[in-house]
C-alpha positions as CSV (number, residue, x, y, z in Angstrom):
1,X,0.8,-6.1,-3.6
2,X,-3.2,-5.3,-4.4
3,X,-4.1,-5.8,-1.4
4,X,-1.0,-3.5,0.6
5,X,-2.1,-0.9,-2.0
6,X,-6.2,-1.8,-1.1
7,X,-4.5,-1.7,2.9
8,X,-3.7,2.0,2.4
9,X,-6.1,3.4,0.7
10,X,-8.8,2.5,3.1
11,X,-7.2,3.4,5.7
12,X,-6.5,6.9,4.1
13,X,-10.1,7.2,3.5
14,X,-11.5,6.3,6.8
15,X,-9.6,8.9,8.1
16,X,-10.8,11.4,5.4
17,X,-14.0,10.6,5.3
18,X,-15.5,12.6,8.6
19,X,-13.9,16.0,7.6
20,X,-15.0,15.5,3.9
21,X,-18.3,14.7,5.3
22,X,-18.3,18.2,7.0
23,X,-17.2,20.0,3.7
24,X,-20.0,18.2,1.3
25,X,-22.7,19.2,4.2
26,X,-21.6,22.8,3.5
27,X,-21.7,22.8,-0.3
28,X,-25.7,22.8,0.0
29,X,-25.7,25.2,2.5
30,X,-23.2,27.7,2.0
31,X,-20.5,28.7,3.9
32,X,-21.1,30.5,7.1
33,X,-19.1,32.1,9.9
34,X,-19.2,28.9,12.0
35,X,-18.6,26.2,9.4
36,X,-15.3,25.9,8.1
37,X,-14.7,26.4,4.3
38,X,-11.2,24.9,4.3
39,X,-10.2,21.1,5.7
40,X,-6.6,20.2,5.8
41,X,-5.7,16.2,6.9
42,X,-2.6,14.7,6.7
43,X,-1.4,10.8,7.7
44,X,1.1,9.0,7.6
45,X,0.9,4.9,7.8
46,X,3.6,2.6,8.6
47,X,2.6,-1.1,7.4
48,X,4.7,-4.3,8.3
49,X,4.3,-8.2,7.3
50,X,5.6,-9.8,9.3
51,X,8.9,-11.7,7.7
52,X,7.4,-9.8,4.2
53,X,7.2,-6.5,3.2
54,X,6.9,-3.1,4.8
55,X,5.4,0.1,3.2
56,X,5.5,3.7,4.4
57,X,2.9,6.0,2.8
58,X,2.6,9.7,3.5
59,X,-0.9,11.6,2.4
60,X,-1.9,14.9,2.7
61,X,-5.3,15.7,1.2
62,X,-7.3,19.7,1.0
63,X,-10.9,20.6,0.3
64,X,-11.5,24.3,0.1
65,X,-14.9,25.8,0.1
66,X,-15.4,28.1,-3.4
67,X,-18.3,30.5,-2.9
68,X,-21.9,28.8,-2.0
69,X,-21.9,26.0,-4.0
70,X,-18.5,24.4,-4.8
71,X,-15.6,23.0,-3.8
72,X,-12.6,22.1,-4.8
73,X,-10.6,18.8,-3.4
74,X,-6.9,17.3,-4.0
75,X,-4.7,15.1,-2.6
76,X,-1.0,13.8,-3.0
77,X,0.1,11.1,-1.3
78,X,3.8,8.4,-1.8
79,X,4.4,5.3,-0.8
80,X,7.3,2.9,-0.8
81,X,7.2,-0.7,-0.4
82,X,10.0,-3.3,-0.1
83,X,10.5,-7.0,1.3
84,X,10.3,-10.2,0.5
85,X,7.4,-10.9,-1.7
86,X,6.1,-14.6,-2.6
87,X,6.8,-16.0,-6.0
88,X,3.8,-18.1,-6.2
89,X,6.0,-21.2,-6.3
90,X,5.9,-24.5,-4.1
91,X,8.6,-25.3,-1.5
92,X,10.8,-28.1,-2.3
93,X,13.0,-30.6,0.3
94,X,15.7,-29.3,-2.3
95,X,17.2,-26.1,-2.9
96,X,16.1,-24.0,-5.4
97,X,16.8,-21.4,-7.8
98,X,14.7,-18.5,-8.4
99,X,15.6,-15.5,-11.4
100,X,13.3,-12.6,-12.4
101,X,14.0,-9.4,-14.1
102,X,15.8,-7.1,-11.6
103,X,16.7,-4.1,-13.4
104,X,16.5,-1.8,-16.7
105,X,20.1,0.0,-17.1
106,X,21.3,1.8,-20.5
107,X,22.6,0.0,-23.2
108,X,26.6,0.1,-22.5
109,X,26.5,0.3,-18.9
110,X,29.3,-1.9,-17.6
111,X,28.1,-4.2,-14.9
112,X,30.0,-7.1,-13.1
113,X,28.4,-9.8,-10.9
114,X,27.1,-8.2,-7.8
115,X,24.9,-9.2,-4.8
116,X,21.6,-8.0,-4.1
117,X,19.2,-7.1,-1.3
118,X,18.6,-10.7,0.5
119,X,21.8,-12.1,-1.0
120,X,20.7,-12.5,-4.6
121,X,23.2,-12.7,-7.5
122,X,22.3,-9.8,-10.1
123,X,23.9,-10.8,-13.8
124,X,23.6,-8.8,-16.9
125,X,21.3,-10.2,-19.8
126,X,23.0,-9.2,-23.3
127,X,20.9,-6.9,-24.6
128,X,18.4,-7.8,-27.8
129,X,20.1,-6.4,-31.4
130,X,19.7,-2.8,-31.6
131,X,18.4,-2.6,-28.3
132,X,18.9,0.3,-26.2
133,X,18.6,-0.8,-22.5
134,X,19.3,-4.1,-21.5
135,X,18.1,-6.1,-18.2
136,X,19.5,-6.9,-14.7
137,X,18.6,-10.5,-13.5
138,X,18.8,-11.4,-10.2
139,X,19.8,-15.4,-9.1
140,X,18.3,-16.3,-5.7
141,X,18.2,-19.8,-4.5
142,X,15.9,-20.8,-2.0
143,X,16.7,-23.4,0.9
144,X,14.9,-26.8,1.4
145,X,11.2,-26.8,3.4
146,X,11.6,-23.0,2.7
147,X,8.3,-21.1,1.2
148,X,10.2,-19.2,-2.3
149,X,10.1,-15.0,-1.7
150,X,11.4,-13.0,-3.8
151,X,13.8,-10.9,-1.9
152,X,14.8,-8.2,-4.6
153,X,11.2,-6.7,-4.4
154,X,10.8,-3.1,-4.0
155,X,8.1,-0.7,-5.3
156,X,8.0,3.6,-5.4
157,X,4.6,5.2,-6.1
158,X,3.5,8.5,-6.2
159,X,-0.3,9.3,-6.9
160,X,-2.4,12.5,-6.9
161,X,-6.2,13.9,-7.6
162,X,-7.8,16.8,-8.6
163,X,-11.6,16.9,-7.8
164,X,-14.5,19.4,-7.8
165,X,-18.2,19.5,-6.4
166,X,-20.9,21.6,-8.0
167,X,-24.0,22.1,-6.2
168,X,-26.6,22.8,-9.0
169,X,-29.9,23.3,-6.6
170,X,-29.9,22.6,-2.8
171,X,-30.5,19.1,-3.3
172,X,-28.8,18.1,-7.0
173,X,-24.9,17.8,-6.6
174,X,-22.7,16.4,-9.0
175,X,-18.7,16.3,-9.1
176,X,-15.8,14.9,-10.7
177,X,-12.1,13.6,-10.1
178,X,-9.4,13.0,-12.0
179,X,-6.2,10.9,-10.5
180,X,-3.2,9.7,-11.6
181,X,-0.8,7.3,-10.3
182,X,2.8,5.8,-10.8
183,X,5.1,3.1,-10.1
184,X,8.2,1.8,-11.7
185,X,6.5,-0.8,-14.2
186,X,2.6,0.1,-13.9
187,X,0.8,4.0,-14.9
188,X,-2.8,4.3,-13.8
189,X,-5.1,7.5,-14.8
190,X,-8.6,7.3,-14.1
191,X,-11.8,9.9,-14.0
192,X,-15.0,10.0,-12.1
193,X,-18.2,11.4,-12.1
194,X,-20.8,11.3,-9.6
195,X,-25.0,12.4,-9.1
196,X,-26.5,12.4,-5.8
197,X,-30.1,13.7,-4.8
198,X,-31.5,14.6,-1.9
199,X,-35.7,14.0,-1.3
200,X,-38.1,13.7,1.7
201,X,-36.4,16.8,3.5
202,X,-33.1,15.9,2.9
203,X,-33.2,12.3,4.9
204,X,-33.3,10.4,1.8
205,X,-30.6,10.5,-0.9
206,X,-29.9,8.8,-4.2
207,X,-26.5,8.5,-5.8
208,X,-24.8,7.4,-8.6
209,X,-21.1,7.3,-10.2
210,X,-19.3,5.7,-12.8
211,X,-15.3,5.8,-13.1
212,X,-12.9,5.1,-16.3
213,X,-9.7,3.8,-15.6
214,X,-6.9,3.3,-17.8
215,X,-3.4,1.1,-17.2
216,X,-0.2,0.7,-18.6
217,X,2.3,-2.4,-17.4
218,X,5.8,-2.0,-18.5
219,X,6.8,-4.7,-16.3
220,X,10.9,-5.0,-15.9
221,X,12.2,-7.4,-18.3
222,X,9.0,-6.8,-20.5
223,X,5.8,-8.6,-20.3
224,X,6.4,-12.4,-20.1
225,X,4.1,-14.4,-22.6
226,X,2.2,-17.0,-20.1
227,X,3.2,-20.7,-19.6
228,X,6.8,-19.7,-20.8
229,X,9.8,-20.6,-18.4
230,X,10.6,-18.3,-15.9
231,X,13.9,-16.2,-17.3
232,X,15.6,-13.1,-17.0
233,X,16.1,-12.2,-20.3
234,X,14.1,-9.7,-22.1
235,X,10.6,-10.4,-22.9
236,X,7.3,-9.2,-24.5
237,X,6.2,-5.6,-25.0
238,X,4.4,-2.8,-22.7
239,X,0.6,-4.1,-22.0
240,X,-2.8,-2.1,-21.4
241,X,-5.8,-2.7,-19.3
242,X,-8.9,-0.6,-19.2
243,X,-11.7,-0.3,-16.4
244,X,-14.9,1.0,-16.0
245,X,-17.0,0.8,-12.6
246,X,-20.1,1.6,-11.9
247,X,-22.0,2.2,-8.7
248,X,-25.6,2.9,-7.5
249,X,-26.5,4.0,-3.9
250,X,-29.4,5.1,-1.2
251,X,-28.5,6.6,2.2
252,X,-31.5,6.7,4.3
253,X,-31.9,8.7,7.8
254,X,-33.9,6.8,9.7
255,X,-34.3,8.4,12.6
256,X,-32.4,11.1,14.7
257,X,-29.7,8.8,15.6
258,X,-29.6,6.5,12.9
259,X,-28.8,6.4,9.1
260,X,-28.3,3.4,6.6
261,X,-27.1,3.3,3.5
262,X,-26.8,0.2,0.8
263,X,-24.9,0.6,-2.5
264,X,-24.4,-1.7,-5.9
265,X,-21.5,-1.7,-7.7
266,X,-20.3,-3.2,-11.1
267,X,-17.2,-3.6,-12.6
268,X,-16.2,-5.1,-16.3
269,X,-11.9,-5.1,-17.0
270,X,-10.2,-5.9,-20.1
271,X,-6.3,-6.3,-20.8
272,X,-4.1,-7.3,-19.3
273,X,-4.7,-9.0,-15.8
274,X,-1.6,-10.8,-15.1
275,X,0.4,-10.2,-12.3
276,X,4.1,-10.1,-14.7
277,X,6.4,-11.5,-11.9
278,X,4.0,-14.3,-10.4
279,X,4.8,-17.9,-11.7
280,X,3.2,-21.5,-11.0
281,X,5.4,-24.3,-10.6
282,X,5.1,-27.7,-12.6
283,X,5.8,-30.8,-10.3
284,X,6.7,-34.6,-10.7
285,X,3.1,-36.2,-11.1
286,X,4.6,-39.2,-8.3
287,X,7.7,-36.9,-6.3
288,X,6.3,-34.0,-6.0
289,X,9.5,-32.3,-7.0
290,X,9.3,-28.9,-9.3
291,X,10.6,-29.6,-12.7
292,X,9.6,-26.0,-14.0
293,X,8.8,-23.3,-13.1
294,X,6.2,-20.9,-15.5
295,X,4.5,-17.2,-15.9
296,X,1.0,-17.4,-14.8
297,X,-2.3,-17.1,-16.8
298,X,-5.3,-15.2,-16.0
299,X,-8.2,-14.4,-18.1
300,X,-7.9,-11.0,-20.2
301,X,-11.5,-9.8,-19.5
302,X,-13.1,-9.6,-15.6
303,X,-16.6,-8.8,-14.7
304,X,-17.3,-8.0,-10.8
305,X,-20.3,-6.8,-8.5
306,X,-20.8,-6.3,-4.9
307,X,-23.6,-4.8,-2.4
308,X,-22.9,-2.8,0.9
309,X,-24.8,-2.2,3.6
310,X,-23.5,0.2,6.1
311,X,-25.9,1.7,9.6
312,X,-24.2,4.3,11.6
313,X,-25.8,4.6,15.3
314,X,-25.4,7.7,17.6
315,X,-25.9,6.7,21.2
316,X,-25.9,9.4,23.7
317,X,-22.5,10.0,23.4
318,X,-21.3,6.9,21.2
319,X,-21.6,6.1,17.6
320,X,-21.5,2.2,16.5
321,X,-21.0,1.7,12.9
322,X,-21.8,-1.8,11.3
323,X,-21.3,-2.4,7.7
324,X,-21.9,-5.7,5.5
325,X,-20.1,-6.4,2.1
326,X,-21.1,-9.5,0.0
327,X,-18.4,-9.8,-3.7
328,X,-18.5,-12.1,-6.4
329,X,-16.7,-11.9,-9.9
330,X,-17.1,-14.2,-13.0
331,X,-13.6,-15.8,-12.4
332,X,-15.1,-17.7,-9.4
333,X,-13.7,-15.6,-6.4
334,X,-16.5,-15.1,-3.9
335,X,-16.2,-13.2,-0.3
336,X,-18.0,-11.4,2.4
337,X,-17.2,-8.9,4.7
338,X,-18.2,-7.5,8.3
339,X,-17.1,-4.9,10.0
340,X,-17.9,-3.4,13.5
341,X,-16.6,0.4,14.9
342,X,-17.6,1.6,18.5
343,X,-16.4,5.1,18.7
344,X,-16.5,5.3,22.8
345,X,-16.7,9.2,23.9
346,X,-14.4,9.3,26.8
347,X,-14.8,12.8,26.6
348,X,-15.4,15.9,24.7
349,X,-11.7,16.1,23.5
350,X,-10.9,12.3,23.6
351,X,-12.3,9.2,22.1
352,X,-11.5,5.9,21.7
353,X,-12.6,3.7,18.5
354,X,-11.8,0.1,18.3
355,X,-13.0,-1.6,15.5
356,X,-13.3,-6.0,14.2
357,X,-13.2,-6.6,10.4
358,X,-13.7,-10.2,9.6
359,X,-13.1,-11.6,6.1
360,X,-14.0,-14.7,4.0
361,X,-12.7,-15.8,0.4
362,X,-13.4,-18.7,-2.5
363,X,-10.5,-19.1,-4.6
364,X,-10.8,-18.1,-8.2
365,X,-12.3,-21.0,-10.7
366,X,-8.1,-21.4,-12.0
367,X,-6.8,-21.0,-8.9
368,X,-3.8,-24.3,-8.2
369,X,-1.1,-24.3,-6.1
370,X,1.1,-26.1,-9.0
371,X,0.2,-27.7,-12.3
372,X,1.5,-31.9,-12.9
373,X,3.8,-32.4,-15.0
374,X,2.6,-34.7,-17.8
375,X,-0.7,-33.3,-17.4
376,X,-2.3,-31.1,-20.2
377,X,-2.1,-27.2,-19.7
378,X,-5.3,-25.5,-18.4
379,X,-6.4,-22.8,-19.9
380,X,-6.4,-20.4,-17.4
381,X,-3.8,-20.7,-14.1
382,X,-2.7,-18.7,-11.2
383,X,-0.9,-19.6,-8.2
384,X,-1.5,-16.3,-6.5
385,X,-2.5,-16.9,-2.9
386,X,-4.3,-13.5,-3.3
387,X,-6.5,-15.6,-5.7
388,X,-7.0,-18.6,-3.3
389,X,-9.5,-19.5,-0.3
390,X,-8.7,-17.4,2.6
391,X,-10.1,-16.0,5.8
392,X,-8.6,-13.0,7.8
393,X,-9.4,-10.6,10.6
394,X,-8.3,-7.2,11.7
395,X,-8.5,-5.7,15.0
396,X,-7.8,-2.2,15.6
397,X,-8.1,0.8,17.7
398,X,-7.8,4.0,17.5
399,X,-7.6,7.3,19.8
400,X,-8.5,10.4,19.0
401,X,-7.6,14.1,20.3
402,X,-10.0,16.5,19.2
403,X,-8.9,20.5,19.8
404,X,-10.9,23.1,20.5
405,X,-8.9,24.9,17.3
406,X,-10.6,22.6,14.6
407,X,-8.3,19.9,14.6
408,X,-7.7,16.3,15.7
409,X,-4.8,14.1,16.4
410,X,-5.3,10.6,15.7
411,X,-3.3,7.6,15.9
412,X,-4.9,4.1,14.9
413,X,-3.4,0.7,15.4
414,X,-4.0,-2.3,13.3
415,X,-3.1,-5.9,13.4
416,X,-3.9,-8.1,10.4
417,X,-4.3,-12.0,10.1
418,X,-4.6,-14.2,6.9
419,X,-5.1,-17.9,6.7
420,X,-5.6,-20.4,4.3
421,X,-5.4,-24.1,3.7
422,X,-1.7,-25.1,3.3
423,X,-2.1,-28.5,3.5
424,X,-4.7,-29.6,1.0
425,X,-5.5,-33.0,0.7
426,X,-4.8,-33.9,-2.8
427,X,-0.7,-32.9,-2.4
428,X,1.5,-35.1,-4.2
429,X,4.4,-36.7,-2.6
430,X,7.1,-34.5,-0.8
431,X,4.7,-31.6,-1.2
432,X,2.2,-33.1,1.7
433,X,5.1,-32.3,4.2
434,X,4.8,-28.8,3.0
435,X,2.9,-25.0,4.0
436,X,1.4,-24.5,1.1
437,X,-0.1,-21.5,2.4
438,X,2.0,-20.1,5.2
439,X,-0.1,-18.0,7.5
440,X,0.0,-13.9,6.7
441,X,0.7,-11.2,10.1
442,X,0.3,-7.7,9.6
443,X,0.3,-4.7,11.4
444,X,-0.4,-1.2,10.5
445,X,0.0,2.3,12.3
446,X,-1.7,5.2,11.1
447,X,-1.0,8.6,12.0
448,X,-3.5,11.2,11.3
449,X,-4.0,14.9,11.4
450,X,-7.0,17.2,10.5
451,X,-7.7,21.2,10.7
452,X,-10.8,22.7,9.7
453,X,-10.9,26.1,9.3
């Protein structure tokens, strides 16, 4: 699910960021009669796994120009995600049987046994003494030489910001956002603040930021308690996590047509990082065979960095943009990333953009694809492919209609590729005739539309 939500929000802000670009320019200027004070974009993205989930997220975004030296900027945007979502269990050449928390209804709400989406049985769990809601679980079982999904997953969010840029002098700016977001089981607010300054004639500029987020995870059922068996009934209580992130960049023009910029950035987490619904199952040390099934355990504190590089080139009429990302975290996950955009001019109104992203992951230090049984627990586990050694690559392309009123039409095709070792050498017994890590396909539409005025 991080990465659908990481999916859609850089897609949103590539398609922000050109008209945004145009408003910040104009903040140190001041507003004239032929740049526009007010930028409107709106998209909408369609995203489909394929045999998985599927998400549709509308976004509309506004900056408006407020006299010289300001301006203020807000977005909404909702999604909705449903589909079958992996477990983070091991197939089995047997059936199996999968419950997780489905539901939170009112104490005293009568409920019979009913079926849910992808055939699952949903049963009432008696509710706790003096409780006053009490839990849905949903039954699914699994067929042999299958790979377990959860097939009652479905997620609702709705987020917004509210932000504002001050230009103090005609090369000091510094502004803020505030943005809050919410899903079913999980509330996220967060605030930034951000210093950039401009030297050498305004071709060199020097930025920095730092951001405060704060979570809440009420996940259904409550919050399991880790390496406890996977159940329906009601758990632990609501659980926090904090953030705060940290960045440092310089954006250099180097000459007419070209401009760099590299950036730092830090990150230190603490709470709670589980992922509530994720479990890792316990096989027979010589069958292979799960004999358990438990909630996951991740380390409660997480300290990340990463450098970017990014050059923008404007040919005659082209612009490539190449951009570098090198990641590493203190739970052992390490990754790179490359990216190449050709934005090809066919003409003045209409251009075309495609655009390679290639990705490469280490899985996290606690990273398994099932515990033995017999074996002493680790501290730390996660099944979590998101977690494990990966590569994937994107290809996309987009085509652009720009107007002679101020706005574009955009529409920007994306298909997405993950893949993984799923048949590492050190399986035990049936599980060496299984994926492990069944390969990921994605693809993504994007519809955009801008108006400057």
């Amino acid at each position: 699910m991080s990465r659908l939500r990481g999916l859609v929000a850089t897609a949103a802000t590539g398609l922000l960021a050109s008209v945004q670009g145009h408003a910040q320019d104009s903040a140190v200027d001041g507003p004239s009669s032929d740049v526009p004070t007010t930028n409107i974009d709106a998209a909408l993205l369609f995203y489909h796994e394929n045999g998985r989930v599927q998400a549709i997220e509308p976004d509309l975004d506004l900056t408006q120009q407020i006299g010289d030296n300001s301006i203020l900027s807000m977005g909404f945007t909702v999604d909705s995600v449903s589909g079958p979502t992996p477990l983070g269990a091991v197939p089995s050449d047997l059936p199996q049987n999968y419950i997780r928390p489905y539901r939170i209804i009112p104490t005293g709400t009568q409920v019979t046994v009913t079926t849910a989406s992808g055939g699952s049985v949903v049963k009432l769990i008696p509710p706790a003494s003096g409780a006053t809601t009490q839990t849905l679980s949903a039954t699914s079982t699994v067929p042999p030489n299958t790979y377990p999904l959860d097939p009652t997953f479905a997620d609702r969010r709705i987020a917004g910001h509210v932000g504002w840029e001050q230009a103090l002098t005609s090369t000091f700016k510094i502004d803020s956002t505030v943005s809050y977001s919410k899903e079913h089981d999980y509330r996220s607010e967060s605030v930034d603040v951000n210093l950039s300054k401009d030297f050498n004639s305004h071709n060199t500029t020097l930025s920095g930021g730092i951001n405060y987020e704060s979570d809440l995870s009420f996940p259904i059922g409550g919050t399991p308690t880790p390496y406890t068996q996977m159940s329906g009934v009601w758990k632990g209580p609501d659980a926090t996590r904090s953030e705060t992130d940290a960045v440092l960049g310089l954006t250099q023009v180097m000459t007419r047509r070209w401009i760099t910029s590299l950036s730092y950035s830090y990150s230190r987490s603490n709470g709670y990082e589980n992922d509530p619904y994720k479990i890792i199952s316990v096989v027979d040390p010589v069958s292979g065979e799960p004999i358990s099934q438990l909630y996951e355990n991740r380390p409660d504190f997480r300290r990340t960095q990463s450098i970017f590089l990014d050059n923008k080139v404007h040919l005659d009429h082209d612009i490539v943009d190449l951009s570098l990302r090198g990641y590493e975290d203190d739970w052992g996950v390490k990754s790179v990333t490359a990216e190449l955009r050709y934005r090809y001019q066919l003409s003045p109104s209409y251009y075309l953009e495609p655009d390679l992203r290639y990705y490469r992951q280490g899985a996290a230090d606690f990273f398994h694809y099932y515990l033995v049984g017999g074996a002493a627990l680790p501290q730390y586990a996660s099944a979590d492919t998101r977690l494990a050694a990966f590569q994937a690559r994107t290809y996309g392309l987009k085509f652009g209609v720009v107007m002679g009123d101020g706005s574009e039409l955009s529409i920007r095709v994306e298909y997405y590729g993950q893949y993984g070792n799923g048949f590492p050498s050190y399986a035990i017994g049936q599980l060496r005739q299984q994926n492990l890590f069944p390969d990921l396909t994605a693809a993504t539409v994007l519809l955009g539309y801008s108006y400057a005025f």
